[in-house]
N, C-alpha and C positions, 0 to 999 in steps of 0.2 A: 896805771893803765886800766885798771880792773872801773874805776868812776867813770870811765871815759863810755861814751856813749858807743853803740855797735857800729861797726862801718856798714853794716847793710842799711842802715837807718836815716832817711834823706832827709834833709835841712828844706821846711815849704819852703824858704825864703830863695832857693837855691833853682826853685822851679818857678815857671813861668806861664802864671795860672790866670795872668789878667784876660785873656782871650776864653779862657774856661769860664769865668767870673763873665762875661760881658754875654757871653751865649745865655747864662740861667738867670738873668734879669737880677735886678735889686730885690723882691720879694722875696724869689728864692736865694740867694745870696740869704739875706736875713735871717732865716731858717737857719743856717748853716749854722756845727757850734763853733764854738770859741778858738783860732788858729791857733793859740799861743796854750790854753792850756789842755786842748786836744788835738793833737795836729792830725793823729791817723784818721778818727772820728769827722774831722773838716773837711781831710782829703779824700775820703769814704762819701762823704755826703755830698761834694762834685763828681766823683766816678757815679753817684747813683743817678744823680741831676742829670749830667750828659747821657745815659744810656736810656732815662725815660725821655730825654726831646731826640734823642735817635729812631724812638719808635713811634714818634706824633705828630701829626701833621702840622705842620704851624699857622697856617690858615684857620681850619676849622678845631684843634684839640683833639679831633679824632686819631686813631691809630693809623697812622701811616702806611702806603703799600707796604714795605716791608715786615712789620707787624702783622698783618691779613694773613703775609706768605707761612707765616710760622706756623700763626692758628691754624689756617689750613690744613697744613701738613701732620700736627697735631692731632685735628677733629679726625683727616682720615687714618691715623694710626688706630685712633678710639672706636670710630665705626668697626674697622677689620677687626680688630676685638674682641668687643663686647655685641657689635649688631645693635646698637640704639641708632636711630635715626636719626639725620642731620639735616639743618639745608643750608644751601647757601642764595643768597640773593644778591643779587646785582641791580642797580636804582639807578638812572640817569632823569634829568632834570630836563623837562620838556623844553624846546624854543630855548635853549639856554642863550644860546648865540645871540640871539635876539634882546634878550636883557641888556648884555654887554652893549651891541651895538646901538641899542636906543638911551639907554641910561650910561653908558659909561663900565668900566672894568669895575671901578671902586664899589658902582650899586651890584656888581655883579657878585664881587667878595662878602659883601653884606647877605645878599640870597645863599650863595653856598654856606657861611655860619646859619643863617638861621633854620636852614633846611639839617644842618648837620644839630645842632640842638636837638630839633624835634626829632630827627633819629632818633638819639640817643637817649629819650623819652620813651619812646617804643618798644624796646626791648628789655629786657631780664638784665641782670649785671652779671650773668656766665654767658649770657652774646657778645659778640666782638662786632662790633661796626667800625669801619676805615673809610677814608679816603681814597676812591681807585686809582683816581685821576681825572681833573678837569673839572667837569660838575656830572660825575658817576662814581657812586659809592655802592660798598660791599656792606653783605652781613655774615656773619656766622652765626647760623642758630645748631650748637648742640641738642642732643636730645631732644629733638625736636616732631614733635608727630603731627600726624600731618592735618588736624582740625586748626590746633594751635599754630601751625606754619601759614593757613591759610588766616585764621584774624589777627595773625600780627601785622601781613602783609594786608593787609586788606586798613587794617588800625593806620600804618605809613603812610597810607596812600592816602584815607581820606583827611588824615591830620596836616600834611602838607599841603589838600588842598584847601583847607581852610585856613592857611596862615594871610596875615595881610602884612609885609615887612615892609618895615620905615626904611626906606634909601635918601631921604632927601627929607627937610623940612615941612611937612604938608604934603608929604605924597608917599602914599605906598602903592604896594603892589603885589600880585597872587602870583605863584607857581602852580603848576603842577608834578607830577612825577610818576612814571612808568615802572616798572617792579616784573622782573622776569627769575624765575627760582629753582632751581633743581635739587633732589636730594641725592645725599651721597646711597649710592648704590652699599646694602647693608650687607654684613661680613665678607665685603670686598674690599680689596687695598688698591682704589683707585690710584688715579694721579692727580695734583691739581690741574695740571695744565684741561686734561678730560674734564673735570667735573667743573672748571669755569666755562668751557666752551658750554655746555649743557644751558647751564644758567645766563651766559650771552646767549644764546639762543631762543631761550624765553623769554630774554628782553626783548631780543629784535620781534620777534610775536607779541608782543606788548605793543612794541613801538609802529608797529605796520597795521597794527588789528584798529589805530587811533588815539594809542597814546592815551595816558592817565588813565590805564588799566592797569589788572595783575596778572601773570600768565605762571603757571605753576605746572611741572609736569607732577604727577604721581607717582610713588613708590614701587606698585607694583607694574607701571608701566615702563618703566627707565629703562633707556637703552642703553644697549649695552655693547662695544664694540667690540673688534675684532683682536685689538690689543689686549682689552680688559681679559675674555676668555681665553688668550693665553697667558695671563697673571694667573690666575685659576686653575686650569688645564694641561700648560706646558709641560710641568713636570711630572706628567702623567703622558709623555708623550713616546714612551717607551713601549708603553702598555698597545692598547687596540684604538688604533687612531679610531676606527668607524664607531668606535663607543663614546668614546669623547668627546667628538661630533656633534653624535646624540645627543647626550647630556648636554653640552654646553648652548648648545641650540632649542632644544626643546624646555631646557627648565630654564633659563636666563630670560630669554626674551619672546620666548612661546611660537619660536617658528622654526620648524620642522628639518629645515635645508640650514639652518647655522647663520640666516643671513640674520641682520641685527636691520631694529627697529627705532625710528625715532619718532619720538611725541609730537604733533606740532602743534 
């Protein structure tokens, strides 16, 4: 009994890993070591396979919506913190419909990789760039202040519109793209859902002001809402409301009465 192998110890042959195998392509397969004289090692190296195409878009290689959400939530743990500055940008792709419908879907997947490339050109390798959805894409810049937030985004902008992408044999064709930005409000523990709407926000001022601009609110102008200042406040809500008031209205967003301000 003692030779015999543990029962907790699963036979690969026993598991049915063809559908695991066919998700990670023949490359990575390849990669993978040897079934027979590492089996944990094998089966370690598809658990790792399947968790990095759980986080990737499969269109563009970029980090997938749900990879953004993590970062996200992440970057603002690191803000409330430490107080280093952050942004987030939101990018949607001018006229996209328009591609589509004059060229076709296929030219259209072609525009979103190669727009998603030069992304990923743009930035640091501690930025996070995703996939939002459709042809609008996110950034995470940590520590990010706010000279370098404006020539990154400003670098995006004019790099995409410089590209000329091949869709077709003898014919290409230019995009542009819109860039709206907000930063995380610093040694606050926002929410994401708040600090995307900020940076949607900034798009749509992007996108109204005509498009293939950058619209960035500033740091110490960021508003600040009425939730935020009770993340803040609330549990000081025992104390002298009319102090708290104070405070949260006068130093937050610099208006007197507690009403909150927004950038446009």
């Amino acid at each position: 009994m003692a030779a015999n192998k543990p029962a907790s110890l699963v036979d690969l042959k026993q598991l049915r890993l063809d559908d695991a195998r066919a998700l990670l392509g023949e490359d990575m397969v390849k990669e993978l070591p040897d079934q027979e004289t590492s089996p944990a090692a094998y089966l370690q190296g598809i658990i790792n396979g399947l968790s990095e195409l759980s986080l990737k878009d499969p269109l563009t290689g970029l980090a997938n919506r749900r990879h953004f959400r993590t970062v996200l939530d992440r970057t603002i743990d690191m803000v409330a913190r430490s107080g280093d500055p952050a942004l987030l940008l939101m990018l949607d792709i001018d006229h996209f419909k328009k591609v589509n419908d004059t060229y076709g879907h296929p030219a259209g997947d072609k525009v979103l990789q190669a727009v998603a490339r030069t992304l990923a050109k743009c930035v640091r390798p501690m930025d996070t760039v995703a996939r939002y959805g459709g042809e609008e894409f996110v950034a995470v810049l940590p520590n990010c202040h706010v000279h370098y937030g404006e020539t990154v985004a400003e670098r995006i902008r004019q790099s995409i519109e410089k590209l000329s992408i091949p869709i077709a044999p003898g014919l290409e064709i230019g995009v542009t793209i819109s860039i709206g930005g907000a930063y995380a409000p610093e040694w606050v523990r926002s929410t994401a859902a708040i600090w995307t709407e900020r940076a949607d926000m900034q798009l749509y001022n992007a996108k109204t002001a005509g498009r293939n601009r950058v619209a960035l609110d500033q740091p110490q102008e960021i508003f600040v809402s009425a939730e935020e200042k009770n993340m803040l406040f609330g549990h000081l809500a025992l104390g002298d409301p009319a102090w708290i008031e104070s405070i949260a209205g006068e130093s937050l967003d610099g208006s007197a009465n507690g009403n909150a301000k927004r950038v446009n």
